[in-house]
N, C-alpha and C positions, 0 to 999 in steps of 0.2 A: 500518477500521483496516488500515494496510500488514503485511506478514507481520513485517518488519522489528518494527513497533510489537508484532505482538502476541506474536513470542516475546522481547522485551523484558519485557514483563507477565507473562511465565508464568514469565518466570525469576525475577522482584524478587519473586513470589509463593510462589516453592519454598518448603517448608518440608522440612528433613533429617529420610528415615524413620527413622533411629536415633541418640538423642541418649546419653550417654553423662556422667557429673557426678559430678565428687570434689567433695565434699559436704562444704569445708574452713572450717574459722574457729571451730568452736562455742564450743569451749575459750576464745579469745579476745574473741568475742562475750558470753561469761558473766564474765570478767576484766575486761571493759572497763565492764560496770553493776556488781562488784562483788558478783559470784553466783558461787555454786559451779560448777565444770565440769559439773557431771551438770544442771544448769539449762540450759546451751548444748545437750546433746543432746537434753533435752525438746524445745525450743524447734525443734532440728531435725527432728525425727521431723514438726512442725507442716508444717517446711519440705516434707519430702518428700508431704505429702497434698496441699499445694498443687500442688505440682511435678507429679505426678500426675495431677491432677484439669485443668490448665492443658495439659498434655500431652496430652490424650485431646480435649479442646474443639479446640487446633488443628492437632488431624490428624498428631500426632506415630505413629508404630504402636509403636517401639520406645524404650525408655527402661532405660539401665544405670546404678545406682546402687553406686558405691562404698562400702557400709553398714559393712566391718570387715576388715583389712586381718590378710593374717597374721602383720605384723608390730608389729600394734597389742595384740599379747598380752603386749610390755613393759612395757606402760605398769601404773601401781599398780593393783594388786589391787581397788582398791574401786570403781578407774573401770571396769576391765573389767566387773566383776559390775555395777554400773547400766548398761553395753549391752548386757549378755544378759539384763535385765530389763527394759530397753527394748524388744529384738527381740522376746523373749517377749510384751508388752503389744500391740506392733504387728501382730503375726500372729494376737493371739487375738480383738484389738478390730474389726481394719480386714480381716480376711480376709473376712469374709461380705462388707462393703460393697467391697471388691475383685472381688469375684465375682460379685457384684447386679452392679457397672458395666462385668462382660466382659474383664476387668484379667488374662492371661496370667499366673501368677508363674516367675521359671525361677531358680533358682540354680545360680551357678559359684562355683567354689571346694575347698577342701579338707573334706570330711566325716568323715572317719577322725579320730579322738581328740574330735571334739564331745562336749557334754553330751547322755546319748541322750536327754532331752527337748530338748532344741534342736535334733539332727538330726532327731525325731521331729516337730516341728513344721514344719521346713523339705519334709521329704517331704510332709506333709498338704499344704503350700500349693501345689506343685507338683501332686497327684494331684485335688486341690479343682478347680482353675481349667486343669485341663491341655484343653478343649475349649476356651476362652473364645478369642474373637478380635479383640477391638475393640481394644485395645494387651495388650505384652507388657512385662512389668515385669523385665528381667534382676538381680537383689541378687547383687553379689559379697561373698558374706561369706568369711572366711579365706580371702584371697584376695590372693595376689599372681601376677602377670603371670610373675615368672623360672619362679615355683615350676610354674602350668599350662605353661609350654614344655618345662619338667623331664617331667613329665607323661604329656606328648603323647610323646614323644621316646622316653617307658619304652614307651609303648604300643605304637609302631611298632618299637621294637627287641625286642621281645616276638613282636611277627610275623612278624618279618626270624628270627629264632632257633627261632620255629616251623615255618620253611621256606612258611611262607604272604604273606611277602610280598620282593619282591627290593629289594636295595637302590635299584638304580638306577630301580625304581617310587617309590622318595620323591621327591614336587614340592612346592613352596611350597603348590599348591592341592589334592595330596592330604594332605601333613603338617596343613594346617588344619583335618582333620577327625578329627584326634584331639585336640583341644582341647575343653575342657571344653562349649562348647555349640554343636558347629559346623556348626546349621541357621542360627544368629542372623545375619544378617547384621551386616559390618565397622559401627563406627559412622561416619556421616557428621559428626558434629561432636560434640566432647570441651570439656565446659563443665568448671573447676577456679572453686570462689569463694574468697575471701579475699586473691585479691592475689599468689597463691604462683604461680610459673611452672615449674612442670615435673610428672611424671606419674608420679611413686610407684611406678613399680612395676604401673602397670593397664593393663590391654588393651595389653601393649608389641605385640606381633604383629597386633590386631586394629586398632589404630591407626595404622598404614604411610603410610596417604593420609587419614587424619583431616583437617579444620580443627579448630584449638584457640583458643578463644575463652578468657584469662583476666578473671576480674569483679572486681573489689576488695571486692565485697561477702561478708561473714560468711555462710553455709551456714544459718543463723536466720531473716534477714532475706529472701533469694533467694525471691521472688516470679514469679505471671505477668507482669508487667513488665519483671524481670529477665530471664524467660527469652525474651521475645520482641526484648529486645535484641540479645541473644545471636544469637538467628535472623535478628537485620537484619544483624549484623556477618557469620552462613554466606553469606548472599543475595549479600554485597558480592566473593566470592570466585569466580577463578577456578579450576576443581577438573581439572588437567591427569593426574593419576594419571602423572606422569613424559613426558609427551610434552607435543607444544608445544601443542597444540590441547584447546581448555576441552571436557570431556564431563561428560555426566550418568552419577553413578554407577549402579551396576545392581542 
């Protein structure tokens, strides 16, 4: 094989170390058979162990799941309390089998004003599985993108006003480590299902030089099929990070 053929092959083979998935459609997946909304999240929670489990077989390491948005605290009272009796169910069922398969858990987001048993179980999954390395499962729950730049921003002006940090020390690559998790690396490709084309409000910062793949498929349905579609469509891209020439991210 010419070199030419075989970095051809290594490259149709990549697979992106951090995948990234607004987890969209449930509500209307459950609408569409004529089920109650809180049946489309059952259904998705199914989504996410596949997602997961499919994840970890081809070599994904990281994987960000948009689970609860903090602007999804609008929505009626009775939807809310079935996803924090969902989360509940999922961290109490699938943590041990999360941590049997080496599964990282890290949460971003807002913790301040949680239910102390839902911040208290968000902290066990983190302190449980905080050794494990086979992938890392990032869950943004109460989680929007403006609110972590807000955030970062108090952080670093916190430091600037302690006299421990100078302004003109703030860079794009040191400001990005006062975000909520900023060992993770940027994701390499941003999966959204259901059809919908934009980004809600997630990883606005971490997403810069993303690929965005959108699926038409309901967040129910999204399968390892589906996701390795996904990874044919990252494969087909060129990833310039703003200059003319294709590089691998780092």
């Amino acid at each position: 094989m010419s070199d030419a053929e075989h970095q051809q092959t290594a490259a149709s083979t990549e697979v992106p170390h951090h995948v990234a998935i607004i987890m969209d459609g449930n509500g209307r997946w459950a609408s569409a058979r004529g089920m109650p909304r809180v049946e489309g999240h059952r259904r998705g929670v199914e989504a996410v162990r596949r997602t997961i489990r499919a994840a970890g077989e081809l070599g994904i390491k990281v994987v960000t799941i948009f689970s609860f948005s903090a602007e999804n605290w609008s929505r009626p009272a009775s939807e809310v309390g079935e996803l924090m009796g969902l989360l509940r169910r999922f961290i109490r069922n699938d943590l041990a089998q999360l941590h049997e398969s080496g599964v990282r858990v890290r949460i971003i987001g807002e913790r301040e004003g949680l239910e102390p048993d839902i911040a208290r179980l968000l902290t066990e999954a983190e302190e449980l599985t905080r050794n494990n390395t086979n992938l890392t499962l990032v869950v943004a729950f109460n989680y929007g993108a403006r609110q972590e730049i807000v955030r970062a921003a108090k952080r670093a002006a916190q430091l600037v006003a302690d006299g421990k940090l100078k302004p003109d020390d703030i860079t794009p690559d040191s400001f990005a480590g006062f975000l909520d998790a900023p060992d993770i690396p940027d994701p390499d490709l941003i999966i959204r299902t259901s059809g919908e084309q934009r980004l809600s409000n997630f990883l606005l910062w971490q997403s810069a030089y993303s690929e965005l793949v959108f699926v038409p498929t309901y967040w129910p349905d999204f399968d390892r099929a589906a996701l390795e579609a996904a990874i044919d469509s990252f494969r087909q891209r060129e990833r310039r990070f703003g200059g003319l020439a294709a590089r691998t991210a780092s």
